[in-house]
MIMARLUM-489453 format. One record per residue (C-alpha): x, y, z; residue in one letter. Coordinates in steps of 0.02 Angstrom, whole numbers, plus 50000, padded with zeros to 5 digits. Layout:
BEGIN
XYZA;...
//
This chain:
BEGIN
500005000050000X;500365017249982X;500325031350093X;500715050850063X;500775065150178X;500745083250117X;500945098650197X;499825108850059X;499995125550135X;498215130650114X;497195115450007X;496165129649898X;497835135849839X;498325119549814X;496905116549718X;497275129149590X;498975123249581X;498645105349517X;497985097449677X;496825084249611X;498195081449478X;499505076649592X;498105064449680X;498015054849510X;499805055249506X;500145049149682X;498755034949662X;498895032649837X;497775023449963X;497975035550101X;498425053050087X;498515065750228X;498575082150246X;499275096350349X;498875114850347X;497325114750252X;496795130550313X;494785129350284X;493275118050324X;492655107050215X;491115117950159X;492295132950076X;493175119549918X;491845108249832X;492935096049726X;492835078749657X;493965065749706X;493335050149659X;493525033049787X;493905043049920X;493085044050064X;493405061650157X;493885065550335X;494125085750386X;494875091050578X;494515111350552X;495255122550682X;494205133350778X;495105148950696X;494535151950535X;496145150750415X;497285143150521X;497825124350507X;496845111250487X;497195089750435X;496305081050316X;496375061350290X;496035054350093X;495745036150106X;494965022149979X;494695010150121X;493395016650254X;494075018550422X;493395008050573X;493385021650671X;494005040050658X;494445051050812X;494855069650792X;496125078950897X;496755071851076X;496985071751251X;496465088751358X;495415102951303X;497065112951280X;497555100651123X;495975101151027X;495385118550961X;496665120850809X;496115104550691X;497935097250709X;497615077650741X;496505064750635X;496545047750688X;495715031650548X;495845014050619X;496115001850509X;496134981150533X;498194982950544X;498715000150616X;498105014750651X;498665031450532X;498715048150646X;498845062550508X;499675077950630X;500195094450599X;501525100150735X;501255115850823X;502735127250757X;503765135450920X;503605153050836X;504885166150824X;506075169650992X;505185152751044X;503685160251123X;502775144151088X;504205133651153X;503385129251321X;501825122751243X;502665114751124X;503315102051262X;501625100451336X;501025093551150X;502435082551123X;502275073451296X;500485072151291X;500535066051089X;501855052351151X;500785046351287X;499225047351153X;500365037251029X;500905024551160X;499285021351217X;498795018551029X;500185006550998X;499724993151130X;498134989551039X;498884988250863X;500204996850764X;500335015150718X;500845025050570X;501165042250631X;501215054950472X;501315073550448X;502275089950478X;503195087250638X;504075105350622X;505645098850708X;507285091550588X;507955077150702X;509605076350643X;511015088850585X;510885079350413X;509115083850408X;509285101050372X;510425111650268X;511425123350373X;511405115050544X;512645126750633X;511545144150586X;510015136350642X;510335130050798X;509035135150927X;507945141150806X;506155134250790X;506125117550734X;507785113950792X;508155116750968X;508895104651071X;507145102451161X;506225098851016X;507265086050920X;507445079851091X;505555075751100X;505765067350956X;506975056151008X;506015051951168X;504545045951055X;505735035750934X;506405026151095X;504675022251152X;504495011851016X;504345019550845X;505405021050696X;505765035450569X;505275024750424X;506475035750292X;508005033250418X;507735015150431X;508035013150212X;509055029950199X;509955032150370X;511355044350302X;510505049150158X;511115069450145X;509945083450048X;508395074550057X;507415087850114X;505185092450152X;505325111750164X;505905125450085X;505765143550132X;505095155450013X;506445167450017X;508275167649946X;507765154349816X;507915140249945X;507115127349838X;507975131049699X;509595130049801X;509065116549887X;509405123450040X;507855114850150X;507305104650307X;506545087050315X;505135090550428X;503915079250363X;503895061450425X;502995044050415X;503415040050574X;503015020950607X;502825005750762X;504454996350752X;503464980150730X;503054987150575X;504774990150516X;504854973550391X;503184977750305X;504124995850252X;504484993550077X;504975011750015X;504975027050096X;505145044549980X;505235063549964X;504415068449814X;505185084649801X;504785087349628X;502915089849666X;502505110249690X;500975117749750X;501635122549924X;503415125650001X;503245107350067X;503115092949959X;502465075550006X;503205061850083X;502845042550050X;502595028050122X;502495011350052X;501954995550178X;501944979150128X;499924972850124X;498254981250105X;497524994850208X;
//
Protein backbone atom coordinates (compact mmCIF):
# COMPACT_ATOMS: atom_id res chain seq x y z
CA UNK A 1 0.00 0.00 0.00
CA UNK A 2 0.71 3.44 -0.37
CA UNK A 3 0.64 6.25 1.85
CA UNK A 4 1.41 10.16 1.25
CA UNK A 5 1.54 13.02 3.56
CA UNK A 6 1.48 16.63 2.35
CA UNK A 7 1.88 19.73 3.94
CA UNK A 8 -0.37 21.77 1.18
CA UNK A 9 -0.02 25.11 2.70
CA UNK A 10 -3.58 26.11 2.29
CA UNK A 11 -5.62 23.08 0.14
CA UNK A 12 -7.67 25.92 -2.05
CA UNK A 13 -4.35 27.16 -3.22
CA UNK A 14 -3.36 23.89 -3.73
CA UNK A 15 -6.20 23.29 -5.63
CA UNK A 16 -5.46 25.83 -8.21
CA UNK A 17 -2.07 24.63 -8.37
CA UNK A 18 -2.73 21.06 -9.66
CA UNK A 19 -4.04 19.47 -6.46
CA UNK A 20 -6.37 16.85 -7.77
CA UNK A 21 -3.62 16.29 -10.44
CA UNK A 22 -1.00 15.32 -8.16
CA UNK A 23 -3.80 12.89 -6.40
CA UNK A 24 -3.99 10.96 -9.81
CA UNK A 25 -0.39 11.05 -9.88
CA UNK A 26 0.29 9.82 -6.37
CA UNK A 27 -2.49 6.98 -6.77
CA UNK A 28 -2.23 6.51 -3.26
CA UNK A 29 -4.46 4.68 -0.74
CA UNK A 30 -4.07 7.10 2.02
CA UNK A 31 -3.15 10.61 1.74
CA UNK A 32 -2.98 13.14 4.57
CA UNK A 33 -2.87 16.41 4.92
CA UNK A 34 -1.45 19.25 6.98
CA UNK A 35 -2.25 22.96 6.94
CA UNK A 36 -5.35 22.95 5.05
CA UNK A 37 -6.41 26.11 6.26
CA UNK A 38 -10.44 25.86 5.67
CA UNK A 39 -13.46 23.60 6.48
CA UNK A 40 -14.71 21.40 4.30
CA UNK A 41 -17.77 23.57 3.18
CA UNK A 42 -15.43 26.58 1.52
CA UNK A 43 -13.67 23.90 -1.65
CA UNK A 44 -16.32 21.65 -3.37
CA UNK A 45 -14.14 19.21 -5.48
CA UNK A 46 -14.35 15.73 -6.87
CA UNK A 47 -12.08 13.15 -5.88
CA UNK A 48 -13.34 10.03 -6.82
CA UNK A 49 -12.96 6.61 -4.26
CA UNK A 50 -12.20 8.61 -1.59
CA UNK A 51 -13.84 8.80 1.28
CA UNK A 52 -13.19 12.32 3.14
CA UNK A 53 -12.24 13.10 6.69
CA UNK A 54 -11.77 17.14 7.73
CA UNK A 55 -10.27 18.19 11.55
CA UNK A 56 -10.99 22.26 11.04
CA UNK A 57 -9.50 24.50 13.64
CA UNK A 58 -11.60 26.66 15.57
CA UNK A 59 -9.79 29.78 13.92
CA UNK A 60 -10.94 30.39 10.70
CA UNK A 61 -7.73 30.14 8.29
CA UNK A 62 -5.44 28.61 10.42
CA UNK A 63 -4.35 24.87 10.13
CA UNK A 64 -6.32 22.24 9.75
CA UNK A 65 -5.62 17.94 8.70
CA UNK A 66 -7.40 16.19 6.32
CA UNK A 67 -7.27 12.26 5.80
CA UNK A 68 -7.95 10.87 1.86
CA UNK A 69 -8.53 7.22 2.12
CA UNK A 70 -10.07 4.41 -0.43
CA UNK A 71 -10.62 2.03 2.42
CA UNK A 72 -13.22 3.32 5.08
CA UNK A 73 -11.87 3.71 8.44
CA UNK A 74 -13.22 1.60 11.46
CA UNK A 75 -13.24 4.31 13.42
CA UNK A 76 -11.99 8.00 13.17
CA UNK A 77 -11.11 10.21 16.24
CA UNK A 78 -10.31 13.92 15.84
CA UNK A 79 -7.75 15.78 17.94
CA UNK A 80 -6.50 14.36 21.52
CA UNK A 81 -6.03 14.33 25.02
CA UNK A 82 -7.08 17.75 27.15
CA UNK A 83 -9.19 20.59 26.05
CA UNK A 84 -5.87 22.58 25.59
CA UNK A 85 -4.89 20.12 22.47
CA UNK A 86 -8.05 20.23 20.54
CA UNK A 87 -9.24 23.71 19.22
CA UNK A 88 -6.69 24.16 16.17
CA UNK A 89 -7.78 20.90 13.81
CA UNK A 90 -4.15 19.44 14.18
CA UNK A 91 -4.78 15.53 14.82
CA UNK A 92 -7.00 12.95 12.71
CA UNK A 93 -6.91 9.53 13.77
CA UNK A 94 -8.58 6.32 10.96
CA UNK A 95 -8.33 2.79 12.37
CA UNK A 96 -7.78 0.36 10.18
CA UNK A 97 -7.74 -3.77 10.65
CA UNK A 98 -3.62 -3.41 10.88
CA UNK A 99 -2.57 0.02 12.33
CA UNK A 100 -3.81 2.94 13.02
CA UNK A 101 -2.68 6.27 10.64
CA UNK A 102 -2.58 9.61 12.92
CA UNK A 103 -2.33 12.51 10.16
CA UNK A 104 -0.66 15.58 12.60
CA UNK A 105 0.39 18.88 11.97
CA UNK A 106 3.03 20.03 14.69
CA UNK A 107 2.50 23.17 16.45
CA UNK A 108 5.46 25.45 15.13
CA UNK A 109 7.53 27.09 18.40
CA UNK A 110 7.20 30.61 16.72
CA UNK A 111 9.76 33.23 16.48
CA UNK A 112 12.13 33.92 19.83
CA UNK A 113 10.37 30.53 20.87
CA UNK A 114 7.36 32.04 22.46
CA UNK A 115 5.55 28.81 21.76
CA UNK A 116 8.40 26.73 23.06
CA UNK A 117 6.76 25.85 26.42
CA UNK A 118 3.64 24.54 24.85
CA UNK A 119 5.32 22.94 22.49
CA UNK A 120 6.61 20.40 25.23
CA UNK A 121 3.24 20.07 26.73
CA UNK A 122 2.04 18.70 22.99
CA UNK A 123 4.86 16.49 22.46
CA UNK A 124 4.55 14.67 25.93
CA UNK A 125 0.97 14.41 25.83
CA UNK A 126 1.06 13.21 21.79
CA UNK A 127 3.71 10.46 23.03
CA UNK A 128 1.56 9.26 25.73
CA UNK A 129 -1.55 9.47 23.05
CA UNK A 130 0.71 7.44 20.58
CA UNK A 131 1.79 4.89 23.20
CA UNK A 132 -1.44 4.26 24.34
CA UNK A 133 -2.43 3.70 20.58
CA UNK A 134 0.36 1.31 19.97
CA UNK A 135 -0.56 -1.37 22.61
CA UNK A 136 -3.74 -2.11 20.77
CA UNK A 137 -2.23 -2.36 17.26
CA UNK A 138 0.41 -0.64 15.27
CA UNK A 139 0.65 3.02 14.35
CA UNK A 140 1.67 5.00 11.41
CA UNK A 141 2.31 8.44 12.63
CA UNK A 142 2.41 10.97 9.44
CA UNK A 143 2.62 14.70 8.95
CA UNK A 144 4.54 17.97 9.56
CA UNK A 145 6.38 17.45 12.76
CA UNK A 146 8.13 21.07 12.44
CA UNK A 147 11.27 19.75 14.16
CA UNK A 148 14.55 18.30 11.77
CA UNK A 149 15.91 15.43 14.03
CA UNK A 150 19.21 15.25 12.86
CA UNK A 151 22.02 17.77 11.69
CA UNK A 152 21.76 15.86 8.26
CA UNK A 153 18.22 16.76 8.17
CA UNK A 154 18.57 20.20 7.44
CA UNK A 155 20.84 22.31 5.36
CA UNK A 156 22.84 24.65 7.46
CA UNK A 157 22.79 23.00 10.87
CA UNK A 158 25.27 25.34 12.66
CA UNK A 159 23.07 28.81 11.72
CA UNK A 160 20.01 27.26 12.84
CA UNK A 161 20.66 26.01 15.97
CA UNK A 162 18.05 27.01 18.54
CA UNK A 163 15.87 28.23 16.13
CA UNK A 164 12.29 26.84 15.80
CA UNK A 165 12.23 23.51 14.68
CA UNK A 166 15.56 22.77 15.84
CA UNK A 167 16.31 23.33 19.36
CA UNK A 168 17.77 20.93 21.42
CA UNK A 169 14.28 20.48 23.23
CA UNK A 170 12.44 19.76 20.32
CA UNK A 171 14.53 17.19 18.40
CA UNK A 172 14.87 15.97 21.83
CA UNK A 173 11.10 15.13 22.01
CA UNK A 174 11.53 13.46 19.13
CA UNK A 175 13.94 11.22 20.15
CA UNK A 176 12.02 10.38 23.35
CA UNK A 177 9.07 9.18 21.10
CA UNK A 178 11.45 7.13 18.69
CA UNK A 179 12.80 5.22 21.91
CA UNK A 180 9.34 4.43 23.04
CA UNK A 181 8.98 2.35 20.32
CA UNK A 182 8.69 3.90 16.90
CA UNK A 183 10.79 4.19 13.92
CA UNK A 184 11.52 7.07 11.39
CA UNK A 185 10.54 4.94 8.49
CA UNK A 186 12.94 7.14 5.84
CA UNK A 187 16.00 6.64 8.35
CA UNK A 188 15.46 3.03 8.63
CA UNK A 189 16.06 2.63 4.23
CA UNK A 190 18.11 5.97 3.99
CA UNK A 191 19.90 6.42 7.39
CA UNK A 192 22.70 8.85 6.04
CA UNK A 193 21.00 9.81 3.16
CA UNK A 194 22.21 13.87 2.91
CA UNK A 195 19.87 16.67 0.96
CA UNK A 196 16.78 14.91 1.13
CA UNK A 197 14.81 17.57 2.28
CA UNK A 198 10.37 18.49 3.04
CA UNK A 199 10.64 22.34 3.27
CA UNK A 200 11.80 25.08 1.70
CA UNK A 201 11.52 28.69 2.63
CA UNK A 202 10.18 31.08 0.26
CA UNK A 203 12.88 33.49 0.34
CA UNK A 204 16.54 33.51 -1.07
CA UNK A 205 15.53 30.86 -3.69
CA UNK A 206 15.81 28.04 -1.10
CA UNK A 207 14.22 25.47 -3.23
CA UNK A 208 15.94 26.19 -6.03
CA UNK A 209 19.18 25.99 -3.97
CA UNK A 210 18.13 23.30 -2.26
CA UNK A 211 18.80 24.68 0.80
CA UNK A 212 15.69 22.97 3.00
CA UNK A 213 14.60 20.92 6.14
CA UNK A 214 13.08 17.41 6.29
CA UNK A 215 10.25 18.09 8.55
CA UNK A 216 7.82 15.85 7.27
CA UNK A 217 7.78 12.27 8.50
CA UNK A 218 5.98 8.80 8.29
CA UNK A 219 6.82 7.99 11.48
CA UNK A 220 6.03 4.18 12.14
CA UNK A 221 5.64 1.14 15.24
CA UNK A 222 8.91 -0.73 15.04
CA UNK A 223 6.92 -3.99 14.59
CA UNK A 224 6.09 -2.58 11.50
CA UNK A 225 9.55 -1.98 10.31
CA UNK A 226 9.70 -5.30 7.83
CA UNK A 227 6.36 -4.46 6.11
CA UNK A 228 8.25 -0.84 5.04
CA UNK A 229 8.96 -1.30 1.54
CA UNK A 230 9.94 2.34 0.30
CA UNK A 231 9.94 5.40 1.92
CA UNK A 232 10.28 8.91 -0.39
CA UNK A 233 10.46 12.70 -0.72
CA UNK A 234 8.82 13.67 -3.72
CA UNK A 235 10.36 16.92 -3.98
CA UNK A 236 9.56 17.46 -7.44
CA UNK A 237 5.82 17.96 -6.69
CA UNK A 238 5.00 22.05 -6.20
CA UNK A 239 1.95 23.54 -4.99
CA UNK A 240 3.26 24.49 -1.53
CA UNK A 241 6.82 25.12 0.02
CA UNK A 242 6.48 21.45 1.34
CA UNK A 243 6.22 18.58 -0.82
CA UNK A 244 4.92 15.10 0.12
CA UNK A 245 6.39 12.36 1.65
CA UNK A 246 5.68 8.51 1.00
CA UNK A 247 5.18 5.61 2.45
CA UNK A 248 4.97 2.26 1.04
CA UNK A 249 3.90 -0.89 3.55
CA UNK A 250 3.87 -4.18 2.56
CA UNK A 251 -0.16 -5.44 2.48
CA UNK A 252 -3.51 -3.77 2.11
CA UNK A 253 -4.96 -1.04 4.17
Amino acid sequence: MRLVSWNVNGLRACLKKGFLDFCDFANADAICLQETKMRPEQAEFELPGYHRFWNSADKAGYSGTAIFTKVEPISVAYDFGDDIHRHEGRVITAEFNDFYLVCCYTPNSKDQLLRLDYRMEWEDALRDYLTELDQKKPVVYCGDLNTAHQDIDLKNPDVNHRNPGFTDEERGKLSQLLNAGFLDSFRVLYPEKTGAYSWWSYRGRARANNTGWRIDYFIVSQRLRDRITGADIWSEILGSDHCPVVLELDGAL
